[in-house]
N, C-alpha and C positions, 0 to 999 in steps of 0.2 A: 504494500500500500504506500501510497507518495501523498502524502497528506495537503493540502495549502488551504488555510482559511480563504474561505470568499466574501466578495465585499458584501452580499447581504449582510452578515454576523460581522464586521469588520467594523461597517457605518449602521450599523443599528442601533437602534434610541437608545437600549439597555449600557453599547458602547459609549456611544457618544455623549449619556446623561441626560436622563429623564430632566432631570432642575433646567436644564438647557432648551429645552422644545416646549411652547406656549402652548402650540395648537398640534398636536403629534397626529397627523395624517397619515402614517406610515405601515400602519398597526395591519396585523395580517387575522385578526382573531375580535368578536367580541369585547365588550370591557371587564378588565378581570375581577373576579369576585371574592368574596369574604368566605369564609366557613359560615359567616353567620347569616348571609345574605341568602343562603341554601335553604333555611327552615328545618335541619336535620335530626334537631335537638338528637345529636348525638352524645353518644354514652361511651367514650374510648379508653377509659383506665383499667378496666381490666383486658384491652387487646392485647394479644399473646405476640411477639415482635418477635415470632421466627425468621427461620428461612419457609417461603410461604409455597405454594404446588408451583410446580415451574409451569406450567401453562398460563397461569394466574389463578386470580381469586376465583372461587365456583361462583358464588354470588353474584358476583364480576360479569363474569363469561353466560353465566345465565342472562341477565340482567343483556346484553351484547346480542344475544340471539334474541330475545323478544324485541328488540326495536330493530329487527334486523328486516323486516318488511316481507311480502308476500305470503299469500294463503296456498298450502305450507312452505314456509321457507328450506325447510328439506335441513337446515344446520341446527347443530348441537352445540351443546357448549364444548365438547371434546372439538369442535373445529376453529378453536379462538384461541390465539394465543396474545395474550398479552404482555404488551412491553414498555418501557419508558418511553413514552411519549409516540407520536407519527412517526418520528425522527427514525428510530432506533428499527421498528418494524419495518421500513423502508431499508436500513442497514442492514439487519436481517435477509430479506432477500433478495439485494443486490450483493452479498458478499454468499450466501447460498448457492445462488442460480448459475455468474456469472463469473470467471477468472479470465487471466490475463488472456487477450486477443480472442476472446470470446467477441461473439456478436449480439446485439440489443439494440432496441429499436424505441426510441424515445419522445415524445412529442417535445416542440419548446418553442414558444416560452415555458419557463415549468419551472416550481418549487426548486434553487438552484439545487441541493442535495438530491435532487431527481439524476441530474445532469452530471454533478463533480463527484459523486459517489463510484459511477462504474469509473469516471477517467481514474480517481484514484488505484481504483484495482487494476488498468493500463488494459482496460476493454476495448474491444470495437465501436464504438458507437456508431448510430446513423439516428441523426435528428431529421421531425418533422414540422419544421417551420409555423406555425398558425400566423396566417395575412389578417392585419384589420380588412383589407379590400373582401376580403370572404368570411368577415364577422366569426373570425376565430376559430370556426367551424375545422375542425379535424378531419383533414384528407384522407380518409381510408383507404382512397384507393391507392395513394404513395405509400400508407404503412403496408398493404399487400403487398408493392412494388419489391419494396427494402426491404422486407421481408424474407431469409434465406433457406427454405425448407429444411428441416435436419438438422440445419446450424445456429439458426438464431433462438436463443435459449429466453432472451425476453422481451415483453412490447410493453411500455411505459408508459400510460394516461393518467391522466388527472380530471374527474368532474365531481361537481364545480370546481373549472381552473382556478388557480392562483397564477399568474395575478391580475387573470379578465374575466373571471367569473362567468364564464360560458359552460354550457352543459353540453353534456354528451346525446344527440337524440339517440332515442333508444331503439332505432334499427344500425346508425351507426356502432352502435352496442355491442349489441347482437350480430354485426359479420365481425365488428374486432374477434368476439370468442370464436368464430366459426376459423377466421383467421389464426387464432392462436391454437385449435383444435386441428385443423388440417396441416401445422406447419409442425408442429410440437412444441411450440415455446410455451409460454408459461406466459399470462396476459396480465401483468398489476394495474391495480385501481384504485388509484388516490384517490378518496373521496370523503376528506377531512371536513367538509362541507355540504355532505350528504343533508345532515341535517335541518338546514338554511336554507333548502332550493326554496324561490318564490314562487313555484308552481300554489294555485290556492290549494290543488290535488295533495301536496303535501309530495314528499321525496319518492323517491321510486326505492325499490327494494336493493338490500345488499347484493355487488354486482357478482357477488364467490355463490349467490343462488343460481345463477342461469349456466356455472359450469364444473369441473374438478380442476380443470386448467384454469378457473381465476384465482387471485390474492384480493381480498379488499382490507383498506389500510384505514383507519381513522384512528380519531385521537378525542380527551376531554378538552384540550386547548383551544379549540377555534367557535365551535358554537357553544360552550357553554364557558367558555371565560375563566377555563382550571388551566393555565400553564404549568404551572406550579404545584398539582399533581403528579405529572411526570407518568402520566398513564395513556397509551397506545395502543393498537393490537391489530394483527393481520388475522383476515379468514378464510381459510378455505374448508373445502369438504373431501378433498384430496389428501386422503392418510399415511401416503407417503412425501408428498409436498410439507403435511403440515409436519411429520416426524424429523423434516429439514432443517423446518425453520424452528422447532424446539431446538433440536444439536446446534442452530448459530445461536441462540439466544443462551444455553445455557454458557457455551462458551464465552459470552461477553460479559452477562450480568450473573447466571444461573436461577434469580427468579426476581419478581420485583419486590417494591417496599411494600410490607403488610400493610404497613398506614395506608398510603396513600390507594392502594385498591380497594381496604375497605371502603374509605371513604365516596373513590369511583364509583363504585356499587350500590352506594346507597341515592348516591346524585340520580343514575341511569334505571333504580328501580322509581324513582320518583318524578322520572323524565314527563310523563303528563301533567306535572305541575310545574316543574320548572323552567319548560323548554318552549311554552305557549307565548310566555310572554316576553320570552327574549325573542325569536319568528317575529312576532308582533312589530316590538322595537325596532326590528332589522328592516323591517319594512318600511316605517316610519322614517327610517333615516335613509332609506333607499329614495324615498319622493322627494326629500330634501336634496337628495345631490341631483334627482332630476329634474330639478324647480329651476335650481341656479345650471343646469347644462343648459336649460332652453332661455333663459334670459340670457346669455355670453357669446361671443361669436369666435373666440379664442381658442378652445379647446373640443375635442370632440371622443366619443367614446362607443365602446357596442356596450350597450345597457345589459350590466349583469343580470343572470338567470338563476345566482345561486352564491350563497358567501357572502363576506363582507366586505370584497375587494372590487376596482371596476381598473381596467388600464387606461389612462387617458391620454390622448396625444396631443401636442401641438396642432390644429390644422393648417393644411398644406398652403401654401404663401405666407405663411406668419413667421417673420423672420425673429430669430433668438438664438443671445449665447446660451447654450445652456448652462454650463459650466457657472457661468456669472449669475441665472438666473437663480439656480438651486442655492447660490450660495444665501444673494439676496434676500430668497424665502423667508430661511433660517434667519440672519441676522438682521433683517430690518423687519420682519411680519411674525418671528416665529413659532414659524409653521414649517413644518416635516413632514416630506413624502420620501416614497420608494423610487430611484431616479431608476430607468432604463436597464440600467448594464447592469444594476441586480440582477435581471434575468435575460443576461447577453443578446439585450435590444437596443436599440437606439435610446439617448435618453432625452430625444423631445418625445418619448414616453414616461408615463411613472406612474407604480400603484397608488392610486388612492383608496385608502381604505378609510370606511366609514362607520364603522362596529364599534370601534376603539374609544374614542375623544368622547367626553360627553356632549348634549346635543347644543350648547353653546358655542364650544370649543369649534365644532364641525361647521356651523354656520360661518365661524371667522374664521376656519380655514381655509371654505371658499372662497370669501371676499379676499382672504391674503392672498390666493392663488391671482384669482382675478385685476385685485391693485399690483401686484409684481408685476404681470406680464402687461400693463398698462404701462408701468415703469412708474407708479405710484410709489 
């Protein structure tokens, strides 16, 4: 492995200091919460602080399959393994699946650890570009292309993307698996955002339902505002897949913190109360960013479908340094976004994300956005 921080984690708020960002636009996740903003009334002094089941908590993993969607979803709790964070499950089976001068097959823009994780292991990659011109929609017919029968061991999606918030329709879905089925790879599915799709229909079901060849990957961090849980998990229904990705897991962590899965477990049995009204919220702030895109004639965007991220560009004739702008943000408005080359794009793009900031904060970060590039 050849490790190199990337700038997402390099220039992020946490680096940079929270005390230093007014208006923190940047945020990839909900705002985070309290233990006591849960309603848990939990009872934790007598938890027993072993080493806990390496798959995770049952509770957990129970709790994982009931919100896991579709009548019947066909998964168990034996097909969830839980890990530190999205992060770590993602680690998991890119350092499983894939070794050096292997081939996989990537979408990007994308979560950067989607992207730097196989380079590190000195894979093959082949990325699939997403155009704003084609509303971020995912070329399936270039991931069949690049696609190498035999050889390519993974296909890498994300829906809801980060950092455009675009979904996956779900026939494009469905040939991905047919794709990953007919070729023999192994099809992952970030879908950290699962939860958040603004469909009114509510989310579609876990994507490890419709095959043995999917992984689906989420985390408590992004729609419910637990970073700091440190709880993750991939799924499949494939028992030798998932026996895989226990042996990477054990070998990194060997199982997770009791705490904080209790605690997971208790959030995700109580998910019909807690998850209503943050959906709710997210939507509330979703009208807000599209109130001010329709009053501005500066920037332009494909209206998220899910999450709490949207990517916004410069529009085309709108001349800017960027370099000087992003600085500006920060030091004369500040206000903090995700510039571009986070997720090795241009950076007269940048996530905004709208989850995060409270809903004051979020109003003046548009106007900051808007008075910068006026040169206010």
């Amino acid at each position: 492995m050849r490790y190199r921080r990337m700038p997402i984690e390099v220039e992020s708020p946490e680096q940079l200091g929270y005390s230093t960002i007014t208006n923190n636009l940047s945020e990839s996740s909900v705002s985070d919460r309290r233990l006591s903003d849960l309603g848990l009334d939990l009872d934790i002094d007598d938890l027993l602080l072993c080493y806990g089941d390496h798959l995770g908590d049952p509770a957990l993993r129970e709790a994982i399959v009931a919100a896991s969607g579709g009548e019947p979803s066909g998964l168990g709790p034996e097909h969830v393994l839980v890990t530190p964070g999205a992060a770590a499950a993602l680690f998991c089976v890119a350092t499983a699946l894939v070794g050096p001068g292997e081939h996989l097959v990537v979408q990007r823009t994308n979560y950067a650890t989607n992207l730097e994780t196989p380079r590190a292991i000195g894979a093959d990659l082949t990325t699939i570009d997403l155009a704003y011109d084609g509303g971020f929609r995912l070329d399936v017919d270039a991931v069949a292309a690049a696609v190498r029968p035999g050889t390519t061991r993974l296909i890498s999606v994300t829906t809801p993307h980060n950092p455009t918030g675009v979904c996956l329709e779900s026939a494009d879905l469905h040939r991905l698996v047919e794709i990953a089925e007919s070729s023999g790879a192994v099809l992952l599915v970030d879908e950290t955002y699962r939860d958040l799709t603004h469909n009114p229909a509510g989310p579609p079901p876990i994507a490890a339902t419709l095959s043995p060849r999917v992984v689906s990957v989420a985390s408590m961090s992004k729609a419910y505002g637990l970073p700091g849980l440190r709880v993750g998990w991939a799924v499949t229904s494939s028992p030798e897949l998932g026996e895989l990705l226990l042996a990477a897991k054990e070998q990194i962590v060997i199982c997770g913190a009791t705490l904080d899965e209790h605690i997971a477990g208790r959030v995700l049995a109580a998910r019909g109360r807690i998850l209503p009204p943050i959906v709710a919220d997210v939507r509330r702030r979703l009208e807000t960013v599209r109130t001010w895109m329709a009053g501005q004639d500066t920037f332009e965007w494909v209206e998220p479908a899910g999450g709490v991220v949207g990517f916004v560009r410069f529009r085309d004739g709108v001349q800017v340094d960027t370099e000087s702008f992003y600085a500006r943000l920060l030091a004369d408005f500040g206000t903090y976004v995700g510039p571009g080359h986070w997720f090795e794009s241009s950076d007269r793009s940048f996530r905004l994300g709208f989850g995060w900031p409270t809903h004051d904060e979020l109003a003046a970060g548009l106007a900051a956005l808007s008075a910068c590039a006026a040169g206010g």
